[in-house]
C-alpha positions as CSV (number, residue, x, y, z in Angstrom):
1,X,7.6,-81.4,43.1
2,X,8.3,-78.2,44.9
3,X,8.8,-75.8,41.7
4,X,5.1,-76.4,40.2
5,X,3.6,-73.9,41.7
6,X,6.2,-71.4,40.8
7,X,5.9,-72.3,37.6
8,X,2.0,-72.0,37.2
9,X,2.1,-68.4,38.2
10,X,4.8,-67.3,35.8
11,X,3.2,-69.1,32.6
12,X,0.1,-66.5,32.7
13,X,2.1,-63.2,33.1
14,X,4.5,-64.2,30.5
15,X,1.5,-64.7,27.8
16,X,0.2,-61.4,29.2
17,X,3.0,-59.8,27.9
18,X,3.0,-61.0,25.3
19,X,-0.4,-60.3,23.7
20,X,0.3,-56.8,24.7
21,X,3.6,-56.0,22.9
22,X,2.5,-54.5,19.2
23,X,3.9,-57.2,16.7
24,X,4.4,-60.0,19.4
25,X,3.6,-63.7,18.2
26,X,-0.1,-64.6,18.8
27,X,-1.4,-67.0,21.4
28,X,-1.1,-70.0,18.8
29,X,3.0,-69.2,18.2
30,X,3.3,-69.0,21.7
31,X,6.2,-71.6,23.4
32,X,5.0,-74.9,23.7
33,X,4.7,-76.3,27.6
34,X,7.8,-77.3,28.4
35,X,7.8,-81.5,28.1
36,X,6.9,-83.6,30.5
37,X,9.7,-83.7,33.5
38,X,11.4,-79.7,32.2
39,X,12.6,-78.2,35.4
40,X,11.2,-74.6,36.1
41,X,14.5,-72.7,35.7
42,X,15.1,-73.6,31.9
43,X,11.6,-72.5,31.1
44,X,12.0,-69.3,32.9
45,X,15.5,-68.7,30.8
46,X,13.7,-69.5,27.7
47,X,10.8,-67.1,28.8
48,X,13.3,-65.0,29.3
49,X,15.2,-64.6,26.2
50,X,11.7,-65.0,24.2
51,X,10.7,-61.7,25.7
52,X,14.2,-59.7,25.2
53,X,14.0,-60.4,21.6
54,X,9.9,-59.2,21.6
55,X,11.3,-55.9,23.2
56,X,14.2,-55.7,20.5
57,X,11.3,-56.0,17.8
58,X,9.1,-53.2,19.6
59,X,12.0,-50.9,19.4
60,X,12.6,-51.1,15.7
61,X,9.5,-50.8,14.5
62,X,8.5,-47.8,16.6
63,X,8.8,-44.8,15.3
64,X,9.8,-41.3,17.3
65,X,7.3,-38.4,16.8
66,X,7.5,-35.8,14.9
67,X,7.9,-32.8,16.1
68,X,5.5,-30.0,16.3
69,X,4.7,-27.9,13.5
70,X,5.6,-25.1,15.5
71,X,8.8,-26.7,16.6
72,X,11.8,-25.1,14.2
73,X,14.6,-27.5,13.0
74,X,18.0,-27.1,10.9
75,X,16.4,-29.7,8.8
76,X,16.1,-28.2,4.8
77,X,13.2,-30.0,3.7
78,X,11.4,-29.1,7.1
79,X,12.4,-25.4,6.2
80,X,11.4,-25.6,3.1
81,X,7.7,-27.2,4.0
82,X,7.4,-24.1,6.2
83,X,7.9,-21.7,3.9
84,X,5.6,-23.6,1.3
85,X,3.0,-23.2,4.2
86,X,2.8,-19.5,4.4
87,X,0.1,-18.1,2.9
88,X,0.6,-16.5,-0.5
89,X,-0.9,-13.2,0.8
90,X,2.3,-12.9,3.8
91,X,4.6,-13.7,1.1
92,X,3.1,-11.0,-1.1
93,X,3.3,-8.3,1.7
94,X,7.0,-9.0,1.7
95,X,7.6,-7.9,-1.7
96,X,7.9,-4.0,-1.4
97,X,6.7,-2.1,-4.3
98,X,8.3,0.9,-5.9
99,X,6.8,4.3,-4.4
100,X,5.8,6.8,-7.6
101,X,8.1,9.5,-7.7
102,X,9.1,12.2,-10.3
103,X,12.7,10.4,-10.7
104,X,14.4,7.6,-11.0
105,X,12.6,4.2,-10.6
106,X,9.2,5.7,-9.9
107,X,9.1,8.2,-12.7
108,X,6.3,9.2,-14.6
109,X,6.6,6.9,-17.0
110,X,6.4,3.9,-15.0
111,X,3.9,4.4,-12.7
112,X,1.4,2.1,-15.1
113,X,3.3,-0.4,-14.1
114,X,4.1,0.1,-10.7
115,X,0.6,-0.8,-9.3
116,X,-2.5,-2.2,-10.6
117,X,-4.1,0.8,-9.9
118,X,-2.3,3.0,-11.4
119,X,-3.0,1.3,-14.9
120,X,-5.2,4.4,-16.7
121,X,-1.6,6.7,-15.9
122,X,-0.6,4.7,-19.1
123,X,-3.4,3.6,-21.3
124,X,-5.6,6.7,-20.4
125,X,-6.7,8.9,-23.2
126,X,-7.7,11.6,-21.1
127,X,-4.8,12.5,-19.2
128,X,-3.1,15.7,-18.0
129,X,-1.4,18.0,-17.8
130,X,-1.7,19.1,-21.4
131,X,-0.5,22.3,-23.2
132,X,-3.3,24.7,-23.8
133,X,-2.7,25.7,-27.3
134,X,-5.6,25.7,-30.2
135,X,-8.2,26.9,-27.7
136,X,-12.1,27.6,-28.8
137,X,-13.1,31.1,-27.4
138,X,-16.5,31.4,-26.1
139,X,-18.5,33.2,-23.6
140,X,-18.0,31.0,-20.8
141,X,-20.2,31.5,-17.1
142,X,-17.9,32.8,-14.6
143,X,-16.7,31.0,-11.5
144,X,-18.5,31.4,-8.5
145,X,-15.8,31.1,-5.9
146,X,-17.2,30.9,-2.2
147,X,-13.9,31.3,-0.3
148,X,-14.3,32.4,3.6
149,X,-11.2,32.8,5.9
150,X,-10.9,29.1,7.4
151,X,-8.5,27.4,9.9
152,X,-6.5,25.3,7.8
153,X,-3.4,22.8,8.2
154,X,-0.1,22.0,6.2
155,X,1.2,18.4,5.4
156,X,4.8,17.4,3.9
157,X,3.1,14.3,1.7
158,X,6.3,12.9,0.2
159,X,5.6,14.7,-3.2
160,X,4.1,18.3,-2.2
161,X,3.4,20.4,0.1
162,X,-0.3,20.2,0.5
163,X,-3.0,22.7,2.7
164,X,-6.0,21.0,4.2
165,X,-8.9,23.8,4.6
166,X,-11.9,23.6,7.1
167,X,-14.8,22.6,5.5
168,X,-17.6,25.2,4.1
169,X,-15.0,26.7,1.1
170,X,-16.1,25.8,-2.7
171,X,-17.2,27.1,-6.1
172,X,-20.1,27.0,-8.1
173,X,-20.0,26.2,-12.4
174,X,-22.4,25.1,-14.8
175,X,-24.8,24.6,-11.9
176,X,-23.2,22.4,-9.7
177,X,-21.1,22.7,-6.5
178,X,-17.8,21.4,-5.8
179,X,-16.5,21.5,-2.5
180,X,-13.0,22.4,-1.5
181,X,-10.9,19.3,-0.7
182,X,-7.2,20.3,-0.6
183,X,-4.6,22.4,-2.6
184,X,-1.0,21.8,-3.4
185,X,1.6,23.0,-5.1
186,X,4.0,21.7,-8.5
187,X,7.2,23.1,-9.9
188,X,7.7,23.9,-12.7
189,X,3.5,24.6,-13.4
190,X,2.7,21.4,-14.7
191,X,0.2,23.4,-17.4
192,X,1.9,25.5,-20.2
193,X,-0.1,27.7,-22.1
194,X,0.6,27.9,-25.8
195,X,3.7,26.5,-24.6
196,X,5.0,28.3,-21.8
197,X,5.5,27.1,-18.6
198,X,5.7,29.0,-15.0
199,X,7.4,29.0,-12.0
200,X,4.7,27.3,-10.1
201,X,1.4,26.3,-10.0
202,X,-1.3,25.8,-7.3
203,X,-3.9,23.0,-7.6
204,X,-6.9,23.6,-6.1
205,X,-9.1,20.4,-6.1
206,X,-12.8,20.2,-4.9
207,X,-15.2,17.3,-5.4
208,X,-19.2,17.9,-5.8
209,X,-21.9,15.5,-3.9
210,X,-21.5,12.8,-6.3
211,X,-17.5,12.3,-6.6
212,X,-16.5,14.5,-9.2
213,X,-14.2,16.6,-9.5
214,X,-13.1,19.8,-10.5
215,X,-9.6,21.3,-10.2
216,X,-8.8,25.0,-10.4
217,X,-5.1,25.8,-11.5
218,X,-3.2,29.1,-10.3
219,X,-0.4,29.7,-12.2
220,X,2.3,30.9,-9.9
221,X,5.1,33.1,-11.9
222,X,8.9,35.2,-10.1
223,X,7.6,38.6,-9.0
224,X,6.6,40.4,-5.6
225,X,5.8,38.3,-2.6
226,X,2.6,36.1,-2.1
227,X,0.8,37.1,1.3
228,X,-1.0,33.8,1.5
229,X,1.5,31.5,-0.2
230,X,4.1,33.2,3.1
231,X,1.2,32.1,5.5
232,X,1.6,28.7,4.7
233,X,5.3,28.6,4.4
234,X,5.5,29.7,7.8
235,X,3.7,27.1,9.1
236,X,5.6,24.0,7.6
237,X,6.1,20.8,9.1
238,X,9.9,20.4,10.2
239,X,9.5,16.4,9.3
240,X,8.2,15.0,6.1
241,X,4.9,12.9,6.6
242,X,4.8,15.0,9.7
243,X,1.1,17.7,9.9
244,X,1.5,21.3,11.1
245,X,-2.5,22.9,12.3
246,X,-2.1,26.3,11.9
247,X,-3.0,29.3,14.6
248,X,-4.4,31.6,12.1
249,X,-7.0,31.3,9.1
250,X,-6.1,31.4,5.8
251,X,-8.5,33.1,3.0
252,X,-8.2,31.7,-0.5
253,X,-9.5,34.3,-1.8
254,X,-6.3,36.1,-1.5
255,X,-4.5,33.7,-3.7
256,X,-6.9,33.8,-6.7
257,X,-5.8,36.8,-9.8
258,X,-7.7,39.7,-9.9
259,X,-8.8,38.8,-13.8
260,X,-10.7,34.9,-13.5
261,X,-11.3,34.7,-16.9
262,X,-10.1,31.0,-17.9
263,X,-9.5,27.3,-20.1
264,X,-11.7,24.7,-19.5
265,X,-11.1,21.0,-20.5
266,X,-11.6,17.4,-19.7
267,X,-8.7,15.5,-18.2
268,X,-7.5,13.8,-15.4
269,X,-5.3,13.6,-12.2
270,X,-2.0,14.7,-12.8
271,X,-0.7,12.1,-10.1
272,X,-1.4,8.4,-9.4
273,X,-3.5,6.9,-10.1
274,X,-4.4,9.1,-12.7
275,X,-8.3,9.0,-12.7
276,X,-10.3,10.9,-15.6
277,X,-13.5,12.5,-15.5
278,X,-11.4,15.4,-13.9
279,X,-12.9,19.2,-14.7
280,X,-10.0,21.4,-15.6
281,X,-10.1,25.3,-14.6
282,X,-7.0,26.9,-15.3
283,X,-6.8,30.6,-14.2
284,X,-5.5,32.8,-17.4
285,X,-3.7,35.6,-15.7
286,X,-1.2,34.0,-13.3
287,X,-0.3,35.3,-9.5
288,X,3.5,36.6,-8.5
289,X,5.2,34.9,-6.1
290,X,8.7,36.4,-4.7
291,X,12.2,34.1,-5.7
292,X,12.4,34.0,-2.2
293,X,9.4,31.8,-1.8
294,X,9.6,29.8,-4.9
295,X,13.6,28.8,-3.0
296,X,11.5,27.7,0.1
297,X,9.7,25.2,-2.1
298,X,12.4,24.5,-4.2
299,X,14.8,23.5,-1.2
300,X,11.8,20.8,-0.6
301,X,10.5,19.5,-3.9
302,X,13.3,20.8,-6.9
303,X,10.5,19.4,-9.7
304,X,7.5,17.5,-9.1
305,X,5.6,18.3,-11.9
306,X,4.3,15.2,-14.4
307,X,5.4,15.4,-18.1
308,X,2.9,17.0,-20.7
309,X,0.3,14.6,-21.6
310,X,-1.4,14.2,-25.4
311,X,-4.2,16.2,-26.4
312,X,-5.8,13.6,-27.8
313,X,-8.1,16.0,-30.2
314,X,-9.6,17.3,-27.0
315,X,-11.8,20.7,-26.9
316,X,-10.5,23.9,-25.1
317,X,-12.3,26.1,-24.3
318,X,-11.3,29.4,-23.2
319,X,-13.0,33.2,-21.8
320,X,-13.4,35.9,-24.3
């Protein structure tokens, strides 16, 4: 019989195939041998058709693969699983807090709750500004003001106008020395004194060795023209955030009142976050300024000066 040997060789690749295929019948459920006097070619058709309906079943239970997880889709629930991956800290940065201001949404009475930080600007008990009424007078040390002509530079922060002096300028009281960081400028004066409030006022703030600091205020009132408070006009930054280094040096001692006698009190930073601990020298006899210059600051910074804080039964002490 001529179509035997075909036959043998076609039986074995046929099983072959069929053990490989996932979910193809086992060896056991495998066609019976065709009976006894089957031609070859009805074996092969049922062969066949056996392994068209194996590859149908290979088909449906495969399943495509997923995409990547880098791999964007229109699909809403994949969007919505990717934006459930992000960590919480990305979707934290894309909330933008309210900047502190002196108006509208970052006004002085919400900067407790603008940041975390800025908590003590609305539970502190220590706070200022404050007005300087009920004073104690007592023989209090003078300050020792070590002020040297320094080169210096002027930056357009957002909320002042603020002078950065080379290091080596400070002051000396009650023993310890405080170092000259910065000074800036507020209108109105944020300090009144028995309730009257100035033009302007100049914040001088130094820190001593250990962090603390002590802040020495200039009240600024309309009169003749301020040589050093001109100096630093004419060297303003055209652009806000922007920092102009001066040419020339600058000597502080030139802005200080020719009378230092002055109040003396606990309080804290008149701007956020509002830390306490702050020593408070306020200057007595204020410094003239011309209406010219207090219009240069005005055109920048109309009021940026934080509202009066409570006393809070605090002592005051003040220069015979």
């Amino acid at each position: 019989m001529p179509d035997r040997p075909g036959l043998g060789a076609l039986l074995p690749a046929a099983l072959c195939l069929t053990l490989l295929l996932p979910g193809a019948p086992r060896a056991a459920d495998a066609p019976a041998p065709a009976p006894k006097g089957e031609g070859a070619e009805p074996l092969r058709d049922r062969l066949a058709d056996r392994l068209k309906e194996d590859a149908a079943a290979l088909k449906l239970t495969t399943k495509p693969p997923a995409p990547p997880p880098d791999v964007k889709t229109n699909n809403p629930v994949d969007q919505r699983a990717r934006r459930a991956a992000k960590p919480a800290a990305a979707a934290s940065a894309a909330k933008s807090s309210t900047p502190w201001s002196y108006t509208g949404e970052g006004a002085p009475e919400k900067w407790a709750q603008l940041q975390p930080e800025f908590r003590q600007c609305g539970i502190g008990t220590r706070q200022s500004p404050i007005d300087l009424r009920d004073t104690i007078k007592v023989d209090q040390e003078r300050i020792q003001f070590d002020y040297k002509p320094s080169s210096f530079s002027v930056i357009d922060n957002g909320h002042t106008i603020q002078v950065n002096v080379a290091a080596g300028n400070g002051l000396t009281i009650m023993g310890r020395r405080y170092e000259l960081q910065q000074f800036h400028f507020h209108r109105p004066s944020e300090e009144r004194i028995n309730g009257r409030q100035y033009d302007m006022v100049a914040h001088l703030v130094h820190k001593d060795a250990e962090g603390r600091q002590a802040t020495v205020a200039v009240l600024l009132e309309r009169g003749q023209d301020q040589p050093l408070i001109q100096t630093v006009w004419n060297h303003l930054p055209l652009e806000r955030g922007d920092t102009y280094a001066a040419p020339v040096p600058i000597d502080l001692t030139k802005l200080l009142p020719k009378e230092q006698g002055y109040f003396s009190y606990m309080g804290s930073m008149t701007t956020p976050p509002c830390t306490e601990g702050v020593l408070w020298l306020v200057l007595r006899q204020p410094v003239q300024l011309s209406q010219q210059q207090i219009s240069v600051f005005s055109h920048l910074y109309p009021m940026n000066a934080r509202p009066l804080q409570a006393n809070s039964g605090r002592l005051i002490k003040e220069s015979n």
